[in-house]
N, C-alpha and C positions, 0 to 999 in steps of 0.2 A: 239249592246251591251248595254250600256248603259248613260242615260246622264250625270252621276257622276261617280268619279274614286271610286269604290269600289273593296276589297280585293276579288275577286274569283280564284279560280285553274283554271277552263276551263271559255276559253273564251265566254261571250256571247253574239253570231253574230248578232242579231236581239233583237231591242224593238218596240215595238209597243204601241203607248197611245194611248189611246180611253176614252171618257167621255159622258157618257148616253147611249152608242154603235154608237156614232160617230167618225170617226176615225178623231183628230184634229192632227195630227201631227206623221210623220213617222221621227225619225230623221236622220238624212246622217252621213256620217262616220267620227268618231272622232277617230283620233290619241291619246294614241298607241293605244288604243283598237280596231284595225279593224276589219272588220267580212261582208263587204258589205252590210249595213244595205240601209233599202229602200230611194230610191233618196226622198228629203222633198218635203212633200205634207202639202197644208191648203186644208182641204177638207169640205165644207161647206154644204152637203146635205141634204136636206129635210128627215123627218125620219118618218114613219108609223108604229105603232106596236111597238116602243121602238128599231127598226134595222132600217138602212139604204137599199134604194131599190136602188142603182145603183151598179153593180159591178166595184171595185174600180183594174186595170186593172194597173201593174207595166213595164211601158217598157224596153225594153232589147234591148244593140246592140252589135251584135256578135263580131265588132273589137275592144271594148272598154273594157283597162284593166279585165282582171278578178282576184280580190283577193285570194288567198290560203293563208290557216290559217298551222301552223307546227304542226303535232300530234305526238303523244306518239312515241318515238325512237330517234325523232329531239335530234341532242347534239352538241357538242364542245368538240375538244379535244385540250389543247396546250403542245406538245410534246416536249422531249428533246433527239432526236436522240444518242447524246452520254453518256448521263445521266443513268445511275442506276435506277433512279425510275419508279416506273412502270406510265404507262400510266390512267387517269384523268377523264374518261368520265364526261362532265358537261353538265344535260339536258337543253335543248333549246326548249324556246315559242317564238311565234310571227308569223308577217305576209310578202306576198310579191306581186306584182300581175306581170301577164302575159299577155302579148299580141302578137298577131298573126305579127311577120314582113314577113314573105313570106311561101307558103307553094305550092308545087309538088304533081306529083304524084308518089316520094318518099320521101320527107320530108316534114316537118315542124317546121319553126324555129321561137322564139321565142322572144320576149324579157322581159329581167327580171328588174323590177324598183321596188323603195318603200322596198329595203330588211331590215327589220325592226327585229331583232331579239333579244334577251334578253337570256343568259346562268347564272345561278345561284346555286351555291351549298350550300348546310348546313356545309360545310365546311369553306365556304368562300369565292370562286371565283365569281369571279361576268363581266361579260364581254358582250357589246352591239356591235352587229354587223349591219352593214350600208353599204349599196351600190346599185350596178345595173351590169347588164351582159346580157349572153343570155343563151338561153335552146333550144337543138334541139332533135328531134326525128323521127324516121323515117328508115325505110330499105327496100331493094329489099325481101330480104329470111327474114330473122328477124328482128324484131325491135326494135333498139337500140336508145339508150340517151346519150347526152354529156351538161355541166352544164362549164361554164364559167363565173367568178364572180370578181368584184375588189371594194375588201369589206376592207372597217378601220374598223380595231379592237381594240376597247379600253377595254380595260383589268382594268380600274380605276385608273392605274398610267402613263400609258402611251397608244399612239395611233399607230398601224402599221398597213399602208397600206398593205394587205395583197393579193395576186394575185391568186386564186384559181381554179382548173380547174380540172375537173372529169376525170377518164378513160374512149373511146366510151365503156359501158356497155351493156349488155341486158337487155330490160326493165321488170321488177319484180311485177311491181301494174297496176292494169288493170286501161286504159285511163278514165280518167284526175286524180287521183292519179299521185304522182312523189314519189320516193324511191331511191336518187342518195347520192353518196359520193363526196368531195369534198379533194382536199391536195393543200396547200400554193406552188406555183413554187417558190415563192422567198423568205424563209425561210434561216436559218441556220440548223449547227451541235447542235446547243443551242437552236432553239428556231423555232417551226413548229407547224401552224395549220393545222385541219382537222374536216371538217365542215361534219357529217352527215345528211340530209333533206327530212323527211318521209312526204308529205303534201298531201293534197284536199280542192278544192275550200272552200271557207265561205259560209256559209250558209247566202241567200238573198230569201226574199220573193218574190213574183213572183205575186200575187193575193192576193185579201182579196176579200172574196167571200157572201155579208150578206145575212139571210137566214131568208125573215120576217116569213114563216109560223112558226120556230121554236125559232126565238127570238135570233140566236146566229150570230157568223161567221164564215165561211169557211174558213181557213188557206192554201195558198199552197206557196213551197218553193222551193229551190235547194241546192242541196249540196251533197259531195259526202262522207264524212266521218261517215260514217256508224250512228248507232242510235242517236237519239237527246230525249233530255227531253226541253217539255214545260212547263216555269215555270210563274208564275202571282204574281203582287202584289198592294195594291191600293196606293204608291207611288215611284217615280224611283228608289229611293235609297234601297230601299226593307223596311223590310224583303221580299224575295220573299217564294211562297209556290210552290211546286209542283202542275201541271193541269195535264201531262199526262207524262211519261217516257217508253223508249224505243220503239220509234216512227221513222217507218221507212214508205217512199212510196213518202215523202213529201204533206202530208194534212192531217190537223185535222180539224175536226166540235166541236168549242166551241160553249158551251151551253149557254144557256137563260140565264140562274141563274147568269154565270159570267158580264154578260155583263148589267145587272141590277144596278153594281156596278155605284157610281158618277164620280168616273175615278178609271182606273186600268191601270198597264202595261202588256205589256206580253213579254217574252222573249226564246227564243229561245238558249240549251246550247249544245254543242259535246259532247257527252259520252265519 
């Protein structure tokens, strides 16, 4: 994301410093802004050409948390079952990650920690959600999901522990994508949440790839929430400009010319 708290709409997963086309520093992930940004590196390499000649290689371990960012659909709703007024949708940002606790060969379950969420309206609600649970998915004939969560909700006047738990559904977004609903079991006639949670993973670099014949870097990444724009700037806090948008495959080839810069960032956003 980035190493200062700046106002942006979509989060962004990934920064990268570089100075001269040295990459000195990946930073690790700073709360809230998460997005699995690359584990921190000092990386000291010799450089030829104005690019670095070793390929700079980001390890991965498959049982280790994996971050999911909430997109477009994520909300809040806080109902009043016997109330008149109609019901509230408040959109929701933020992140949570996932880890493997057991998995068959019919399920796989899940656990949910880090649920970091943020609901805000132009209206005025404003409500931080917080906790840990689990996620399972899996079936003989079809495959279904269920979401279990014991989430405090503060609402900015007060905090309720709130006990949340999906219906077994059919799953709707194709794997690792989630799309689940969520209802308070311990609600009242007055006062019931309903948590909807459209997510995919955060975007985390994977490689940086330098490329002496051509002076640049080879970018590659993961992520599953569809297009990204890469954006650059020659300090963290920006201004940042546009390098390339709607960028899908996971890898770009930044050219020479950026990388000329005394330091740049670059950064990685969710469309």
């Amino acid at each position: 994301m980035r190493i200062s708290r700046c106002g942006f709409v979509r989060p962004a997963a990934l920064l990268l410093v570089v100075i001269g086309s040295t990459v000195v520093t990946a930073v690790a992930q700073i709360q809230p802004f998460l997005g699995n940004l690359m584990p921190k590196e000092a990386v000291n390499q010799s450089t030829a050409g104005g690019a670095l000649q070793q390929r700079i290689a980001i390890p991965t371990a498959p049982m280790l948390p994996v971050t999911y960012s909430l997109l477009a659909g994520s909300q809040l709703i806080n109902d009043c079952p016997v109330c008149a007024r109609p019901s509230m949708p408040v959109p929701m940002t933020g992140t949570f990650q996932l880890m493997v606790l057991e998995s068959n060969s019919l399920f796989t379950r899940y656990q949910v920690t880090n649920v970091s969420f943020t609901a805000s309206s132009a209206a005025g609600a404003n409500y931080r959600v917080t906790g840990d649970g689990t996620y399972q998915q899996g079936g003989e004939v079809a495959i279904q999901q269920s979401m279990a969560l014991s989430a405090p909700i503060d609402n900015g006047g007060e905090s309720t522990l709130a006990l949340m738990e999906s219906a077994t559904e059919i799953v709707s977004m194709p794997w690792p994508q989630i799309q689940i609903g969520l209802e308070q079991t311990n609600g009242t006639s007055f006062h019931i949440y309903h948590l909807d949670i459209v997510a995919a993973p955060a975007l985390q670099f994977t490689s940086i790839n330098p490329t002496p014949q051509k002076g640049g870097l080879g970018l590659e990444w993961t992520g599953n929430a569809g297009p990204v724009q890469l954006e650059g700037a020659t300090n963290a806090t920006g201004p940042y400009f546009p390098v390339a948008s709607n960028l899908v495959g996971g890898t770009f080839q930044v050219s020479g010319s950026l990388t000329n810069q005394a330091q740049w960032y670059l950064r990685l956003l969710q469309k």
